[in-house]
N, C-alpha and C positions, 0 to 999 in steps of 0.2 A: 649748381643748386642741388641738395638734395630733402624730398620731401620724404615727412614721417608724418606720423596718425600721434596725437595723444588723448588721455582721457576729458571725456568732458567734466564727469562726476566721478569721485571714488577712486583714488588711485588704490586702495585696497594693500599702503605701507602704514604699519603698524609699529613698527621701528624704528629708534631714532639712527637718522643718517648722519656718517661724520663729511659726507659732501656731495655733491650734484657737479655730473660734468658733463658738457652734451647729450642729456638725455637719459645717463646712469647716473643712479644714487648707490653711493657704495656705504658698506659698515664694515667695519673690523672687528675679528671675534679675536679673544687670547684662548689657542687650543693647548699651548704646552712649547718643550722648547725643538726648536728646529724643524721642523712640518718639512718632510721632502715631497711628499706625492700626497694628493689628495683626488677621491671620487665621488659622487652624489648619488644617489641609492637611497630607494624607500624601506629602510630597516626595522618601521615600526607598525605600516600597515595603514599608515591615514591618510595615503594618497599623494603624500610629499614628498619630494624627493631631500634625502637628510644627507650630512656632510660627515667625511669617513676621510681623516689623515691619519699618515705612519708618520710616529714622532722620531725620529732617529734617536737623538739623547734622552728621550724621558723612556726610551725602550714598549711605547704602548702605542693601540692605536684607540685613537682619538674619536668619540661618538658624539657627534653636535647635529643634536633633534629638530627637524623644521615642524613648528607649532600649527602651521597654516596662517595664521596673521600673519607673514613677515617675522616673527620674532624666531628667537634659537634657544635651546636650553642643552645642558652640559647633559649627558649620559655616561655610566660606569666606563670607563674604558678598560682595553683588553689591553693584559700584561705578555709581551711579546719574550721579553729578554732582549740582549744583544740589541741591535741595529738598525727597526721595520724602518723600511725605504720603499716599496713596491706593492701597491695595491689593485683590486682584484672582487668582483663580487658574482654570486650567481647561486642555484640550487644546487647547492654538493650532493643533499638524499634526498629529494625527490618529494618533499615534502610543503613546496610551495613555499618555503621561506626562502628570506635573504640570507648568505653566508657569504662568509671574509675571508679573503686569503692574504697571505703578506708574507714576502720576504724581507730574508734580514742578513744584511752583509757583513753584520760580524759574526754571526752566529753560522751562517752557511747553509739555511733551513727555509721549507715553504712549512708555513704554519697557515692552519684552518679551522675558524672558531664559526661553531653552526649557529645558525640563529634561532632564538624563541619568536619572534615577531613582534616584540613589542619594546625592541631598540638594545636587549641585553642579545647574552651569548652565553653559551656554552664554556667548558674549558677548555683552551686551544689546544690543538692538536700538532706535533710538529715531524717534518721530515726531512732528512737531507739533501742539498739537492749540488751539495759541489763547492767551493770559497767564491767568496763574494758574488753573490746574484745581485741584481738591481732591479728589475719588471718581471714580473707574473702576470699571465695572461690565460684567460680561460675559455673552452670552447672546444667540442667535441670533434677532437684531431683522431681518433682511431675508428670511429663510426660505429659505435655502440650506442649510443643515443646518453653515454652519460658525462656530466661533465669532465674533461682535463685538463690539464696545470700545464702550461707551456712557461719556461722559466729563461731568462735571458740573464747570462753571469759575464761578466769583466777578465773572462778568460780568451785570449786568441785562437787558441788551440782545439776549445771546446765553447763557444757563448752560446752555443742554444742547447735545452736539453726540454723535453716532456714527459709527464708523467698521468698513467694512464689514473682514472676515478674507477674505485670501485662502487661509488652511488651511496655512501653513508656517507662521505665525507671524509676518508681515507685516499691512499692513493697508492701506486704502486711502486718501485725503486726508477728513478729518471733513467730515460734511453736519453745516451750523450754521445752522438753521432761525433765526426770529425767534422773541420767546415772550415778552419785559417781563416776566419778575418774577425773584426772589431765590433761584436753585437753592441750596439749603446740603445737601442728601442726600435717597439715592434706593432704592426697591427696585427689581427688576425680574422682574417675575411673571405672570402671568395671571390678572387681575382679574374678566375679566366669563365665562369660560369657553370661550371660543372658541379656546384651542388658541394664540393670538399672545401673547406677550409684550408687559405694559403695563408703563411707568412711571408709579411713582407716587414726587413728590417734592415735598422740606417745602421750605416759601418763608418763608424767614426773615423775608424785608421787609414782609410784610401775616402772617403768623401763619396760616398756612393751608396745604394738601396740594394740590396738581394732579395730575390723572393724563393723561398722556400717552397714549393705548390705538392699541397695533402695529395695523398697516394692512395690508387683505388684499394691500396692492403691494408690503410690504418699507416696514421705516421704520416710523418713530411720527407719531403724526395731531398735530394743534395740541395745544395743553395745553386739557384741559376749567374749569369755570369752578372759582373756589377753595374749598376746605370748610376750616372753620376750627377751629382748632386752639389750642392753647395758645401761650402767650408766647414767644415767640425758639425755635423749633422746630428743632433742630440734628441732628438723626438719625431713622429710621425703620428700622420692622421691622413684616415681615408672616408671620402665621401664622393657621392656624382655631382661634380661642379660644373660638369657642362650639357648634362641633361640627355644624357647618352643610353642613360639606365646602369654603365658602367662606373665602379670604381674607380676615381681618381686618386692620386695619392698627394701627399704635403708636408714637406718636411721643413722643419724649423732648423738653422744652419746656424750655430751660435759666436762660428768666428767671424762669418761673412755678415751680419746682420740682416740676413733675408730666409724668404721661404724660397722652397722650389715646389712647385708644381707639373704632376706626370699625371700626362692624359693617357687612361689606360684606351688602348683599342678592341678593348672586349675580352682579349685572350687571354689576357695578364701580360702583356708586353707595352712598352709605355713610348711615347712619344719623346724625342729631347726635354729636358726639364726647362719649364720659363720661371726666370726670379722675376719675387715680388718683393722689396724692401718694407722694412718692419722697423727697426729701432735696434738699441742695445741690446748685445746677447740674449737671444730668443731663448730661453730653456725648455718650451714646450707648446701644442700645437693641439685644440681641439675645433670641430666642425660643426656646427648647428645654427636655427634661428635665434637671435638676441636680441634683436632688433625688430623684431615681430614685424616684418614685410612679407613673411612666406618662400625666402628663400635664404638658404644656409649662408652665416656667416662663417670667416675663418678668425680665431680667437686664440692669440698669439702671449706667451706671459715674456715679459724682456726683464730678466735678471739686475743688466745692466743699467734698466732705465726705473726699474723698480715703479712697475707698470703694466697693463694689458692693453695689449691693441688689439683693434674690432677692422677687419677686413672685410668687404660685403662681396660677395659672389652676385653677377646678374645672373646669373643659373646657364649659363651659355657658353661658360668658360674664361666670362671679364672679371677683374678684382679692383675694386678701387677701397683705399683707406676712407676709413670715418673719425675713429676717434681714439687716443690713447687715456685710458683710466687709472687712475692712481690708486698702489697700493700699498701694501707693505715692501720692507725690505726684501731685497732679493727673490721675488716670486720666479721658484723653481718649476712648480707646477701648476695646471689649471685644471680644472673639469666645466661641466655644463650640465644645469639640472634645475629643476622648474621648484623651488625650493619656498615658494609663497601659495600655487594654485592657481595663477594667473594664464598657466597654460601656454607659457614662453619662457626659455630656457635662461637662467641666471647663469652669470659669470662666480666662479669662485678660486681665486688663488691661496696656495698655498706659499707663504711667508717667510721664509727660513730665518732672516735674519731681525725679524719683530714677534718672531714665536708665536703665529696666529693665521688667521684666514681673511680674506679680504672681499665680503662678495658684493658683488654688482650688479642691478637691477634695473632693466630699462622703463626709462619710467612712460614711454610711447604707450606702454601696455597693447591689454586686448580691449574689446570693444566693452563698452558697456551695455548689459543688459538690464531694457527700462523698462521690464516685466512683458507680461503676457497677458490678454483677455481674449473671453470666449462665449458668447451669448447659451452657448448650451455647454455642456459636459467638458471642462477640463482637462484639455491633452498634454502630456508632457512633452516641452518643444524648447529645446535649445541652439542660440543661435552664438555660432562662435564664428569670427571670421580672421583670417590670414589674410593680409595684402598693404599697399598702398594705395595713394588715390593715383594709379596709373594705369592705362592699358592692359587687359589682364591678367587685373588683379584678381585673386581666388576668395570665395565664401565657401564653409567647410557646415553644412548642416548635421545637426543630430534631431532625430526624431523618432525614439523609442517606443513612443506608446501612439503611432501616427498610424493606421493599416498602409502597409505597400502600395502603391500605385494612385494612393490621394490625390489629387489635383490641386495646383497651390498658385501662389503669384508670391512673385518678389518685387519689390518696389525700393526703390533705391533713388537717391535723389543729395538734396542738401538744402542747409537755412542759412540766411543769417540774421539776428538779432542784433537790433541798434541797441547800443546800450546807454544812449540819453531817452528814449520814448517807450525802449520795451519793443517797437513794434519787430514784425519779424517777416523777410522776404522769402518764399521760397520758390528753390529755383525748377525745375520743370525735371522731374523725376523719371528714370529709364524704371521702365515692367519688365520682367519677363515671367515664363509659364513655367512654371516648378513640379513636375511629379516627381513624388515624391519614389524614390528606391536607393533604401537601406544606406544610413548616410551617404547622400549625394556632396560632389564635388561641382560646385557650377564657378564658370569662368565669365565673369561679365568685363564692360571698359565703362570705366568710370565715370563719370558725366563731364568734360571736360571744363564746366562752364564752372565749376565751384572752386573758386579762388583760396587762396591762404586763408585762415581767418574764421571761413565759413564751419557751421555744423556739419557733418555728412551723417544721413541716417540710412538704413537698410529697416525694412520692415516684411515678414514673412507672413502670407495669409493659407493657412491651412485648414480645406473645406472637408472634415472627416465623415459628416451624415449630412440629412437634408436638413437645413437653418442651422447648421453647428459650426463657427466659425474657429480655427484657434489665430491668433497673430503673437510675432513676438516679434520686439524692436531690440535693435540697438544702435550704439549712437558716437560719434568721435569727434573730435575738430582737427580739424587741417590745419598744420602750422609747417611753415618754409625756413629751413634753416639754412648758412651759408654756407 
């Protein structure tokens, strides 16, 4: 059995869905033709995360606005030329906007369009960076604090090059180290704890991960030797999937139809790789919550199955499957981006072969908020919670206009309401003492007595002066699925 939360009231989709499948409701958007990669990124400033594909045949990248209800609308797209395949976002000048990068494998260039912030762009910018690149990847590999362009090409002799940011949005001619082997994708992260940024990246042509580890001079060092991996390794992702505080890594194997997973041991050296099976031809691998339990799923697009799989991590280093989603044809790539406001990350494929995007919305949601009262003065108090009804599970308070060290109560419990009388039982609710310091993380166990079916509520009481109460509820039901 696994248990999930759904909404009592408001699932807060404003869009029509073209299906419901355990729990996700997907829609399909038409971005243009051949969609190879896609990102999510807030490019206009309203708090949403917006949807950003490289069209390879329509030669542009593709801007699809999230409205905040659930819905999308079309935005100008940027005219790349040649081939965009590889996307890429962050502040090029320093200026608090979002900006785009994109390679283009026929063209042999990293191109960078700044942004205005309110979903348009600048005229692109472009630069050579070698024949056929595939991924761009950003993040300050020379330690100047600004951003650079790390570029991964389809060359054996040469697949990794960098290129350093001058801070407008420029960049400097790519350093293309020597390295013999097959770059096909990359993260870039901090593997062994020292504060630089490593690459770590799948080599197609021996089946295996190198990591590259940033150099106290600026730059990455040689590629260390290879850890091996499953069969044709086309994508990677790193997250702590066992609660180490380290870097795990995961890679998507597209002949073998599985992941591998490497438990880093802090230093950046990994443990034998354990497979998890996935489905047909995996083409790409991101890590996040989707499933709003409060711990990271692994979120898998299968070409082959024309499909995403949801993989749930116990945070401990266990993976058990949940549920494969239907999408468009051939989804090459995924990303993960909270793309409604709901404050859990959406699925979004890119489609290759239905020339559109396919996204996916858990409809478990977050809690509902059933308001707030306050016999005196009105405090601002929200309550957002992450978890399941299990053992615990985490509530994540915000309370910005609260004074530090308030004294509160939390009261957690559950209902059920008959629904031939109306009446309604409630079951014996867990307190505990709440002070308040500067969004607090509290871990409770959930009341074990509230069966399938039932309401579960949480309620917050914040005592700010003398007779000034604030509370704020909210509210979910429990439903058991097989």
């Amino acid at each position: 059995m696994r248990t999930t939360l759904r909404f009592l009231v408001g699932l807060g989709l404003s869009i029509a869905t073209a299906s419901a499948t355990n729990d996700f409701a997907t829609q399909f958007i038409d971005v243009g033709a051949q969609p190879q990669d896609v990102i999510t990124v807030d490019v206009d400033r309203n708090g949403i995360a917006d949807v950003i594909t490289a069209l390879q045949f329509s030669g542009v990248i593709s801007i699809t606005l999230a409205t905040g209800d659930g819905g999308f609308i079309a935005a100008p797209s940027i005219p790349t030329g040649g081939q965009p395949v590889g996307l890429a976002a962050g502040d090029l000048d320093g200026d608090s906007l979002v900006d785009l990068v994109v390679v283009d494998a026929g063209a042999g260039t990293l191109t960078a369009a700044l942004g205005h912030g309110d979903g348009t762009f600048a005229q692109p910018v472009s630069v050579s960076v070698g024949s056929n690149p595939q991924q761009v990847l950003l993040g300050d590999v020379t330690g100047d604090g600004i951003l650079d362009a790390v570029v991964l090409r389809d060359s054996f002799s040469h697949p990794v090059c960098w290129l350093a940011g001058f801070g407008d949005g420029t960049f400097a001619p790519p350093v293309i180290p020597a390295a013999g082997f097959g770059a096909r994708a990359a993260v870039l992260v901090d593997l062994d704890g020292d504060a630089l940024l490593d690459l770590a990246v799948v080599d197609v042509d021996d089946d295996s991960v190198r990591v590259l580890f940033g150099s106290v001079d600026g730059g990455l060092e040689p590629p260390g030797d290879p850890i091996a991996v499953g069969v044709a390794p086309v994508a990677i992702a790193a997250a702590d999937l066992d609660g180490d505080d380290d870097l795990d890594l995961v890679t998507a194997n597209t002949s073998s139809n599985d992941l591998s997973v490497l438990s880093n041991a802090g230093d950046g050296t990994f443990a034998p790789a354990e497979t998890v099976s996935t489905g047909a031809n995996p083409t790409d691998v991101r890590i996040g919550d989707v499933t709003g339990d409060g711990i990271r799923d692994i979120v898998v697009s299968l070409g082959g199955a024309s499909a995403v799989a949801v993989l749930s991590s116990d945070g401990v280093g266990g993976i058990e499957a949940i549920v494969d989603i239907p999408t468009g044809l051939a989804p090459l790539a995924v990303a993960l981006g909270d793309t409604d406001g709901d404050f859990f990350a959406d699925i979004v494929s890119a489609d290759a072969f239905t020339n559109g995007i396919t996204v996916a919305k858990s409809t478990a949601g977050p809690w509902v908020n059933l308001g707030k009262s306050a016999p005196g003065p009105l405090a601002s108090s929200t309550l957002l919670a992450i978890g399941s009804p299990k053992p615990g599970a985490t509530i994540h308070f915000e309370t910005p206009e609260i004074p530090l060290g308030s004294p509160g109560l939390l009261v957690l419990g559950s209902r059920r309401v008959d629904s031939a009388t109306g009446g309604i039982t409630v079951v014996p609710a867990t307190t505990l003492v709440l002070p308040i310091t500067a969004v607090p993380v509290l871990t409770f166990t959930w009341p074990s007595v509230a069966p399938p079916g039932d309401d579960v509520y949480v309620q917050a009481f914040f005592k700010i002066a003398p007779g000034e109460i604030v509370s704020t509820n909210a509210l979910r039901t429990i439903t058991q699925l097989p």
